[in-house]
Structures are given as C-alpha cells and as structure tokens.
C-alpha positions as CSV (number, residue, x, y, z in Angstrom):
1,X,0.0,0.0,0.0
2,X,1.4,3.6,-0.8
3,X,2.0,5.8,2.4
4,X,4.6,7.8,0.7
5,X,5.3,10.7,2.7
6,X,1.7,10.4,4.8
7,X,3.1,11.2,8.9
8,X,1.8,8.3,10.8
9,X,1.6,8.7,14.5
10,X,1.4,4.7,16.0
11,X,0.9,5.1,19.6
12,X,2.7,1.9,22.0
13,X,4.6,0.9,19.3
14,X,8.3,0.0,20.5
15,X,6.9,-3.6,20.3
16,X,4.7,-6.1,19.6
17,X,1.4,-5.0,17.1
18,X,2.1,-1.2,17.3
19,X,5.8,-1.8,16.5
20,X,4.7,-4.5,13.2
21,X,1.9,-1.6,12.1
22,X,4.9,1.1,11.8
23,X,7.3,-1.2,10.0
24,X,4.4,-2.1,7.5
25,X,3.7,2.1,6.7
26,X,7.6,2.1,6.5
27,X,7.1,-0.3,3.9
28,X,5.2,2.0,2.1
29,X,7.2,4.8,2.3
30,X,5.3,6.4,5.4
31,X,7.4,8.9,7.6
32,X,7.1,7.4,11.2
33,X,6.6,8.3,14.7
34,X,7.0,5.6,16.9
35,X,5.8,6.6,20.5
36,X,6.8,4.6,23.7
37,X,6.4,5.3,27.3
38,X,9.1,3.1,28.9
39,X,10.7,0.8,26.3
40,X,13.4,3.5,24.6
41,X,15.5,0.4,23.2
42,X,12.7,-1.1,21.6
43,X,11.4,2.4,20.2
44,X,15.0,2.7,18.8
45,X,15.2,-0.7,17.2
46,X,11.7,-0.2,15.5
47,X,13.0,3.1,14.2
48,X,16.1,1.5,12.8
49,X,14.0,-1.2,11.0
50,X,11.2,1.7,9.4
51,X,14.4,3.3,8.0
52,X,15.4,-0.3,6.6
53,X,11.9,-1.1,5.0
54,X,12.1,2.3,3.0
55,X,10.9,5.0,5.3
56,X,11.6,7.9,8.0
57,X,10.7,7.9,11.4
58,X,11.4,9.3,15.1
59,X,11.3,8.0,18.3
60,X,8.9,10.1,20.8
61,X,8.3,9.6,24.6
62,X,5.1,9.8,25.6
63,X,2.5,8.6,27.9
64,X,-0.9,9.3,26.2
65,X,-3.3,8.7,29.3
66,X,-1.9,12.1,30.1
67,X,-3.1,14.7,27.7
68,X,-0.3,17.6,27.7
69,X,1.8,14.4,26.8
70,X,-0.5,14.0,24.0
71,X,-0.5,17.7,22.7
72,X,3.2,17.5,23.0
73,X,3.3,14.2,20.8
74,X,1.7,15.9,18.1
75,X,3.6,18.6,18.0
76,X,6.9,17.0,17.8
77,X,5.2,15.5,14.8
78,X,4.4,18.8,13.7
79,X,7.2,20.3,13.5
80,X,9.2,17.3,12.1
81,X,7.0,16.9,9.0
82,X,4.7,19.9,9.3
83,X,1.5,17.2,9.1
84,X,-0.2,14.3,10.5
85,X,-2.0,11.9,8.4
86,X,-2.7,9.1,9.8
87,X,-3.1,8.1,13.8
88,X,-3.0,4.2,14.7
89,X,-4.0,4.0,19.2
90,X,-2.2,1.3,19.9
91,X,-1.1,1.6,23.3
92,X,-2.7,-0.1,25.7
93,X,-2.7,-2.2,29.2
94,X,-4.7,-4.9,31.3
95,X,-4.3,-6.4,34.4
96,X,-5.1,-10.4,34.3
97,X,-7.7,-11.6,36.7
98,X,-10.8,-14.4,36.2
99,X,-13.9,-12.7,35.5
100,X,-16.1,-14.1,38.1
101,X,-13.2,-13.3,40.7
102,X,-15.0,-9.6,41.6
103,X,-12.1,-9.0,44.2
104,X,-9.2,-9.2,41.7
105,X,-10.2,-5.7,40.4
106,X,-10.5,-2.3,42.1
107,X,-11.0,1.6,41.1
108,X,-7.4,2.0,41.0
109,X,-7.1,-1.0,38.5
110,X,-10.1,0.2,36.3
111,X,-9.5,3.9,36.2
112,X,-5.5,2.6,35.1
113,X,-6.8,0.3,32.3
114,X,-9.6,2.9,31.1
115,X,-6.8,6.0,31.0
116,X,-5.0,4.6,28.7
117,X,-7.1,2.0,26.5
118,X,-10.0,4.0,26.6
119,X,-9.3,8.2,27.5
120,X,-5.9,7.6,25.3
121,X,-6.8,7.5,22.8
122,X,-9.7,10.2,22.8
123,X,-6.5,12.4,23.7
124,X,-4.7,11.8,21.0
125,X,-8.0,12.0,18.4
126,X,-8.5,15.4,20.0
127,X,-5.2,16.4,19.7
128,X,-4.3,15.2,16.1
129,X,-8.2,16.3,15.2
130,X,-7.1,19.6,13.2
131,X,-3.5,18.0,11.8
132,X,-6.3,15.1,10.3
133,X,-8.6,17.4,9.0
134,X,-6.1,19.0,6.9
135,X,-5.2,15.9,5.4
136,X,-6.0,14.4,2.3
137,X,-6.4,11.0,3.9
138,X,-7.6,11.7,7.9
139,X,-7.5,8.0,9.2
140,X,-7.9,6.9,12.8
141,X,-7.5,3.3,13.7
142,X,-8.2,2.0,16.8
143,X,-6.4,-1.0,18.0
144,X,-9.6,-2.7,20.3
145,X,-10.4,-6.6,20.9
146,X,-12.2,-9.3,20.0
147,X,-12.4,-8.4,24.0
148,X,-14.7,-5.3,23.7
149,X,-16.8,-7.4,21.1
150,X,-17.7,-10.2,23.4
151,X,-16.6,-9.3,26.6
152,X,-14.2,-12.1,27.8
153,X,-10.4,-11.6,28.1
154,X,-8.0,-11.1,30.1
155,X,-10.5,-8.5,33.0
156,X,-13.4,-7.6,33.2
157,X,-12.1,-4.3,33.1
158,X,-10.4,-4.8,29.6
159,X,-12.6,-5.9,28.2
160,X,-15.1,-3.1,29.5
161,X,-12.2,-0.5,28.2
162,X,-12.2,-1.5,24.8
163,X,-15.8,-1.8,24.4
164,X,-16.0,1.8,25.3
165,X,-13.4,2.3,22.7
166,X,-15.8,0.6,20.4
167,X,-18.2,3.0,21.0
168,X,-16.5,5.9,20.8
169,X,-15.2,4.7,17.4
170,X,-18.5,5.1,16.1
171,X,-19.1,8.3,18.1
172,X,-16.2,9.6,16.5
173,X,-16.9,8.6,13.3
174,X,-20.2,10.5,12.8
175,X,-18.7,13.7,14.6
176,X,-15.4,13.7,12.3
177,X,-16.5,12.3,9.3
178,X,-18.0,15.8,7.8
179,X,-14.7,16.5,8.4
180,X,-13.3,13.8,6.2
181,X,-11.9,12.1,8.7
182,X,-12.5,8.3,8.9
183,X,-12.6,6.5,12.0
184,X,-12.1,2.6,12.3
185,X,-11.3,0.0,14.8
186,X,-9.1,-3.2,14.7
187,X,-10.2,-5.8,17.2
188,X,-7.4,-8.6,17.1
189,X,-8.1,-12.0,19.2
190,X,-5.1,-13.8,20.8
191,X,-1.6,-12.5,19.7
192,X,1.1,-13.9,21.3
193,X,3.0,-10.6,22.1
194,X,5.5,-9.9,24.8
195,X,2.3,-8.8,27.0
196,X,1.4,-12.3,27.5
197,X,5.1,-13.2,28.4
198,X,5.6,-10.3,30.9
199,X,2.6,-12.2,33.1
200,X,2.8,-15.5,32.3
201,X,5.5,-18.5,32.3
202,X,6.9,-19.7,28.9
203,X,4.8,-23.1,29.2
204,X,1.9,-21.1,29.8
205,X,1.7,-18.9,27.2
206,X,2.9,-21.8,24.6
207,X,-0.1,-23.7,26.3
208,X,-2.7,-20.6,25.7
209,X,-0.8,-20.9,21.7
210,X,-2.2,-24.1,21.8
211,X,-5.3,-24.0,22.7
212,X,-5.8,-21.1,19.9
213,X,-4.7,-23.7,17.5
214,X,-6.9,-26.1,18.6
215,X,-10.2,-23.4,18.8
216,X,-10.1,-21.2,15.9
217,X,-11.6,-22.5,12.3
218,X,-8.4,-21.5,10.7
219,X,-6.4,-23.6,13.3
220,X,-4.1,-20.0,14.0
221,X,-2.4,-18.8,16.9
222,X,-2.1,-14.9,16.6
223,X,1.1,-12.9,15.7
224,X,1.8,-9.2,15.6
225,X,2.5,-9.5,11.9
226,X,-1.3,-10.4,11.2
227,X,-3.1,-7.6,12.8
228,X,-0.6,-5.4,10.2
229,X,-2.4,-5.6,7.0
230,X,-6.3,-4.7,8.5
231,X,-4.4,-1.7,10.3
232,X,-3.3,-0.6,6.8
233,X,-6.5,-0.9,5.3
234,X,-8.0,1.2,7.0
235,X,-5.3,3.6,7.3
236,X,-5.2,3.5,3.3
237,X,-7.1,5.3,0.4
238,X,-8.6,2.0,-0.1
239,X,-10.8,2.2,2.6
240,X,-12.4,5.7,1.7
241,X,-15.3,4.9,1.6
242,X,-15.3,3.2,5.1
243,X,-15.8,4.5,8.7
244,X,-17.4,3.5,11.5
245,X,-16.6,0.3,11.1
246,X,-14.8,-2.7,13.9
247,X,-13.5,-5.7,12.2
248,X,-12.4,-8.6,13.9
249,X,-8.9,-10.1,13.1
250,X,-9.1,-12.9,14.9
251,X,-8.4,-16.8,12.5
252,X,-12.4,-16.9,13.1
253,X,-12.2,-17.5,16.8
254,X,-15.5,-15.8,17.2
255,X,-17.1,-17.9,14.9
256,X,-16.5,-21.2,17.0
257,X,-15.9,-24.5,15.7
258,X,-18.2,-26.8,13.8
C-alpha cells in the first residue's frame, strides 16, 4: 500500500502490534513516529527497521493517558514533517484476573486500564483532530479486541475499556466524518506478544498458543504480523469509503468450531 510521505503517529509501538503496524507504513514509504512510554531500546530498534523497509521515522516519549503528553506528541510531529496523516491507538494495558473473581479488580485498577485503553486514545484524536482534517487522507484506527466485542479476556475491566473504545469509534466517526476524517477500529483476538510473556510463564503462554490452534476454524495462533495488513487498510485510500466500522482479526475465533 502507498504511504509515501503520509506522517503516521502509532501510539505503544516500540513492540509487539504497534511496532509491526509502523514497520508495515515504512514499507510504504510512510514517515514514522513511533511513540513509547518506557521501552526506549525497543522504540530505537523499530525506528532503525522503518528506516530499513524504505521510510523515516522518530522516536517520541510519551505517555498518552496524560493529555499535555498527547499535545506534545503531536507537536513533535508537527514540527518534524509539518503534518499528520494518519493516527493508529495502539497503546494499551490490562491487568489479568478471572472474571467471576470480583475481588481481583479495584477503582485504581479500572481507572488505570480505562486511561490509557479507553481516555488515550480520545486524547490523541483530540489532539491530532485539526492536523487530520487538513489531510487528504484523515485515518484513525483504533487497535480494540475481539475483547470489547464479546466481553471475555484477560478483566473484566479490559474488556469493558475497549468496548468503550468501540463506541467511541463510532461516536467519532459520525462527529469527524463531515470532516473527512474516517474513523475505524481493529479488534485482534489472541496475539502472542510480549504482554502475554511479561505475566505468564513460557509453558503457559505456549499452552494458551495451543489451545488457539486447537479453537479457531483457521487452526491460527495470533502474531503481531497479522493484525498489520487490516491496520493498513483502514489507514489507506482503499478504505475511503469506510468509517465506523470494527473488524475482527481474529483466524475466526468468534465464529466457533463446527
């Protein structure tokens, strides 16, 4: 798909799918910020390989549940490349806990998850709002869940945070689309990302693989990689004519089995 010269703003993206998303607008020739909050190594080495696919990109710090961080993130973009086209809300967190356990979650733990999966990105949207509408292709993708579809997952809270995100996708959608700026959401099932490895034990996690293999009707576990190309659909001209819209990316988990 051709991004050449379209600023793309991923947000979370020194790993996992926000870090595969950037790499595949590099490929396109896309000029890239990848944001991070913590992970500086793994901003620079996803900067490194956007230059190697073909395009530019920065590096910008930046926690986005706090919304002078968010103005600021945009600005750097700014004044880089003097535009934003495209902005991918990626970042994200949960905290793991059994959904009929009601004592594994408090406030603290739901007003955490929601200011960052949820009030995130309506921060950034706001922030990037009058870069997007200058632009001859305004595109917002939000990175949601099969989670926020369904509500299972790994919290209650999750998935409660990203169906919020679902609808404020379609909130946002009708508000920005006189504006020509479209508004989509990606909601990818299991992807076995570092998230999964930072709470879990190796067997574990190759366990929950597994099982993904064994439930989905295209017998797939999830990898960063395939969330990329539905990110860049709807970031592209060849979804124009499309807003308002969630897709699930998930090998058909939400279908069942036969």
């Amino acid at each position: 798909m051709d991004f050449n010269k379209q600023v793309v703003i991923v947000t979370g993206s020194s790993s996992g799918i926000g870090a595969a998303a950037a790499i595949g607008f590099a490929q396109g020739g896309g000029r890239l910020v990848v944001n991070y909050s913590k992970n500086n190594e793994g901003a620079d080495r996803v900067v490194e390989k956007c230059i190697s696919a073909g395009g530019e990109a920065i590096s910008i710090k930046a926690d986005v549940s706090v919304d002078v961080q968010c103005n600021e993130l945009v600005n750097r973009a700014l004044d880089k490349w003097g535009c934003v086209d495209i902005l991918v809300n990626n970042a994200g967190r949960t905290k793991f806990a059994k959904h009929s356990d009601l004592d594994a979650l408090d406030k603290d733990d739901f007003e955490s998850i929601f200011s960052l999966n949820t009030i995130g990105p309506f921060q950034m949207i706001r922030a990037a709002r009058k870069a997007l509408r200058e632009s001859e292709n305004g595109a917002i993708v939000n990175i949601s869940s099969v989670a926020g579809l369904r509500a299972f997952g790994s919290s209650v809270a999750y998935a409660a945070s990203k169906a919020a995100l679902n609808s404020m996708t379609l909130s946002l959608a009708r508000a920005l689309g006189p504006e020509g700026i479209r508004v989509n959401s990606v909601c990818p099932g299991f992807v076995g990302t570092d998230w999964f490895y930072r709470d879990h034990k190796r067997e574990i996690v190759e366990e929950m693989i597994e099982k993904q293999k064994e439930i989905t009707p295209l017998k797939r576990a999830g990898q960063a990689d395939d969330i990329q190309g539905a990110i860049l659909f709807f970031a592209s001209s060849w979804s124009q004519h499309i807003t308002g819209q969630m897709l699930a990316v998930d090998a058909g988990m939400l279908l069942g089995k036969n």
